[in-house]
C-alpha positions as CSV (number, residue, x, y, z in Angstrom):
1,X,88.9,79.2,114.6
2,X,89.5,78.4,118.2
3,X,87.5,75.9,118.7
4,X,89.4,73.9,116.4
5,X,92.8,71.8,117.1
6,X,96.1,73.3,115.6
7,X,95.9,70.8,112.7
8,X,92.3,71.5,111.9
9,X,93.8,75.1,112.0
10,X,96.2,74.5,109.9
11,X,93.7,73.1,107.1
12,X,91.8,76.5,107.5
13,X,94.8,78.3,106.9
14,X,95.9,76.2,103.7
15,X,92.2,76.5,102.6
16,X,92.7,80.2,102.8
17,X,95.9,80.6,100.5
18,X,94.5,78.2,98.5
19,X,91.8,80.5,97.8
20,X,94.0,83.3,97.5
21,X,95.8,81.9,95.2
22,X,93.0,80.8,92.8
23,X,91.2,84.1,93.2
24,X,94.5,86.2,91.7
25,X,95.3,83.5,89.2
26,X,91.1,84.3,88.4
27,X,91.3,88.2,88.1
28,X,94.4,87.8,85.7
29,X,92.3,85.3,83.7
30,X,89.3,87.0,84.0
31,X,90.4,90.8,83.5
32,X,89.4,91.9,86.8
33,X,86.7,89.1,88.0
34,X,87.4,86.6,91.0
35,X,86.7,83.1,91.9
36,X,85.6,83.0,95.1
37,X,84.6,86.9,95.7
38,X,81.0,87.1,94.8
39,X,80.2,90.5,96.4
40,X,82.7,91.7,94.5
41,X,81.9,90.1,91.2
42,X,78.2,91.1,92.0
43,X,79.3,95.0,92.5
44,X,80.9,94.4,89.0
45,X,78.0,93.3,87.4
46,X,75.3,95.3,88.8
47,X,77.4,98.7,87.7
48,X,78.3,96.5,84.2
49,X,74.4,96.3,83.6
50,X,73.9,99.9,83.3
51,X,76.8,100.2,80.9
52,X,76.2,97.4,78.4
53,X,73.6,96.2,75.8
54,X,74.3,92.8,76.6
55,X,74.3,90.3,79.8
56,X,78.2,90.2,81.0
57,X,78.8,86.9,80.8
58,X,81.3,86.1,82.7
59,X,80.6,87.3,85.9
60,X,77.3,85.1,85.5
61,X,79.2,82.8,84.8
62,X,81.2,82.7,87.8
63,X,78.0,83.4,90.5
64,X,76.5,80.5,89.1
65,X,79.3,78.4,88.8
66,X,80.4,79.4,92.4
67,X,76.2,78.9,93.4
68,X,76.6,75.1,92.1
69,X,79.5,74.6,94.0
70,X,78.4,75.4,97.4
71,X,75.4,74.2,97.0
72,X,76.8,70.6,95.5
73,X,79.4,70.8,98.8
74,X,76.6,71.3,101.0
75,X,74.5,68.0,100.0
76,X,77.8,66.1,100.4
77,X,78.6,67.9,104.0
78,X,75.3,66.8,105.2
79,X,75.3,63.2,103.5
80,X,78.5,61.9,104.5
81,X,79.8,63.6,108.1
82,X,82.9,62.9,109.2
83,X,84.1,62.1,105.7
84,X,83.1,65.2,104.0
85,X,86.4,67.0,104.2
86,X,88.3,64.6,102.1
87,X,85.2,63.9,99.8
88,X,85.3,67.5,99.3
89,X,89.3,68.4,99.0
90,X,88.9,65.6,96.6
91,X,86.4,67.6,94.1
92,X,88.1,70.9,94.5
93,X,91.6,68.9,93.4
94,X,89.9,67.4,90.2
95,X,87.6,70.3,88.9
96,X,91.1,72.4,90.1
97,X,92.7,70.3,87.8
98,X,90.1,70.5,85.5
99,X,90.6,74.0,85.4
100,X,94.7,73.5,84.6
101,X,93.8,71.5,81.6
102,X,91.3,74.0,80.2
103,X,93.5,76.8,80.6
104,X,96.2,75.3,79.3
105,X,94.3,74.5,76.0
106,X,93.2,78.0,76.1
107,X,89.8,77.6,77.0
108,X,89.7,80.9,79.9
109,X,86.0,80.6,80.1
110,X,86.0,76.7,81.1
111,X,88.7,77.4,83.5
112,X,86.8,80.5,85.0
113,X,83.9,78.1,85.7
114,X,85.4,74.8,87.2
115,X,87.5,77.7,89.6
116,X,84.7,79.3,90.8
117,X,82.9,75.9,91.5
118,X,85.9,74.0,93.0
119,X,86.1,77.4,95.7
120,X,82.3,77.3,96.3
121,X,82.6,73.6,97.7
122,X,85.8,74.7,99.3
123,X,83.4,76.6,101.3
124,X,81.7,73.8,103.0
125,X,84.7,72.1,104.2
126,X,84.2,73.5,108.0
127,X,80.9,73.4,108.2
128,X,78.2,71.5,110.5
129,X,74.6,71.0,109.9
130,X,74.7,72.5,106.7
131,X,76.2,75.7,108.0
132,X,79.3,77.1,107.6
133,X,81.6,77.5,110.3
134,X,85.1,79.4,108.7
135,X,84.6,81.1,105.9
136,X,88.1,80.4,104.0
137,X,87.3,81.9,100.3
138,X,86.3,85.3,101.7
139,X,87.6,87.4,104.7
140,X,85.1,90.1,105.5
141,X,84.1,88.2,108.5
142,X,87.4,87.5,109.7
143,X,88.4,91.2,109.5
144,X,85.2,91.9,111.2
145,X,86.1,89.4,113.5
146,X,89.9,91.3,113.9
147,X,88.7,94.4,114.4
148,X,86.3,92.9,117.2
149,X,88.8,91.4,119.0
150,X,90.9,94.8,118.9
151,X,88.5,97.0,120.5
152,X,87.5,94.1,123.2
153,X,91.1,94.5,124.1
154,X,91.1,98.1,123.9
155,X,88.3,97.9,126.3
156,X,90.8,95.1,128.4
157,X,87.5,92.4,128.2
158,X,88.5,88.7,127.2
159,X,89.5,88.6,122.8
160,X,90.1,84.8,123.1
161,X,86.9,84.1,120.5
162,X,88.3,86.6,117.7
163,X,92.1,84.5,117.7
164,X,92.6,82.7,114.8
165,X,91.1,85.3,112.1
166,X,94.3,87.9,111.4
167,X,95.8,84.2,110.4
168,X,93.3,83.6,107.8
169,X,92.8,87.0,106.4
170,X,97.0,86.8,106.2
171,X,96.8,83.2,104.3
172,X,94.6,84.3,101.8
173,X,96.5,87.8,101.3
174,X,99.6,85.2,100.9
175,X,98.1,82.7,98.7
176,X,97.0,85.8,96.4
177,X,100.6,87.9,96.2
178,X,101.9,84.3,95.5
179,X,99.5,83.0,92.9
180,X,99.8,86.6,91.2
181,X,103.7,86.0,91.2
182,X,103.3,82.6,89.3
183,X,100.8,83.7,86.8
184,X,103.0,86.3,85.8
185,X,106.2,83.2,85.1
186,X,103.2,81.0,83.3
187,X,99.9,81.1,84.4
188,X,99.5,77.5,83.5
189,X,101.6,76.3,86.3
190,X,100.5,78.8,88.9
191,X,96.7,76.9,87.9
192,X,98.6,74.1,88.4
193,X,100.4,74.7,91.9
194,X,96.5,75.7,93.1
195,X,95.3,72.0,91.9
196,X,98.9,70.4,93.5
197,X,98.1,72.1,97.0
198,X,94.7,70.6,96.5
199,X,95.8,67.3,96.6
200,X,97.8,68.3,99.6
201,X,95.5,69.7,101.6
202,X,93.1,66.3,100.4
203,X,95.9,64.2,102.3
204,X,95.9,66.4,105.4
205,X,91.9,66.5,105.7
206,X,92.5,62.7,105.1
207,X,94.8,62.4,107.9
208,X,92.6,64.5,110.2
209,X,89.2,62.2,109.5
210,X,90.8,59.2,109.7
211,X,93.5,59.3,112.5
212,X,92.3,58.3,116.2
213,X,91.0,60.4,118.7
């Protein structure tokens, strides 16, 4: 995180409530499944396996989903550098919206699937060479990174690397008690808010990629 500016920041921090907010507006939909947390969706199915005659479909449904996504984000990160932030903020807002419309003709399992795959190529939108360089869809490493930067200044050594990550982790906590607040008024428009900050976040990353250095 710091070795980006304050605006670039600031689009790592609305990526992260944006995830947030999809992933709780998910587990509602899904009964207890996410969007963007694959380990735990992965802990979920592996004990699921044991207990069921049958494949559970949804989270398969969701890995894969979320498996195309990053892996579609990735071939655009590496094709078209320096535009790739848009190009992808511009996916995530139409399979977001996408998403909306399904849910809102009542189709869960369609909406489940464009989620999961509009927060998989959320994931490559700070990334360089192919690899990604803020995680914003899932926080272990940023706690990781917190509780890092704790004991280095325990210790009294230099934290200034590990700045940045309580932010994130906070956003997405945010975006999550907010999204779970508007799904419980009419989960169509909380789906919808997630696509609306989409689009907002596509102008900032617009901004960013275009403005002069």
């Amino acid at each position: 995180m710091r070795r980006y500016d304050r605006t670039r920041q600031l689009l790592a921090l609305g990526l992260a409530f944006l995830a947030g907010e999809v992933d709780a507006v998910g587990f509602r939909v899904a009964g207890g499944y996410f969007t963007s947390f694959m380990s735990g969706n992965t802990t979920r199915l592996g004990a699921e396996l044991l207990g069921s005659a049958t494949l559970p479909s949804i989270p398969l449904l969701l890995i894969g989903c979320f498996v195309t996504g990053v892996t579609a984000g990735t071939l655009v990160a590496i094709h078209f550098p320096g535009r790739h932030k848009r190009l992808l903020l511009g996916c995530v807002a139409l399979w977001l919206g996408a998403a909306t419309l399904a849910l809102f003709r009542g189709h869960e399992f369609l909406f489940l699937g464009a989620a999961a795959l509009a927060m998989g190529m959320a994931n490559n939108v700070f990334s360089r060479d192919g690899a990604v360089t803020v995680g914003v869809t899932y926080m272990t490493g940023a706690l990781v990174r917190t509780g890092q930067g704790i004991a280095l200044r325990l210790l009294g050594r230099p934290a200034d690397d590990t700045r940045g990550y309580p932010a994130l982790w906070l956003s997405l906590a945010t975006g999550a008690v907010c999204g779970a607040a508007l799904f419980t008024i009419d989960p169509v428009a909380a789906a919808g808010c997630a696509a609306a900050l989409a689009v907002l976040l596509l102008v900032l990353a617009s901004w960013i990629e275009t403005r002069k250095t």
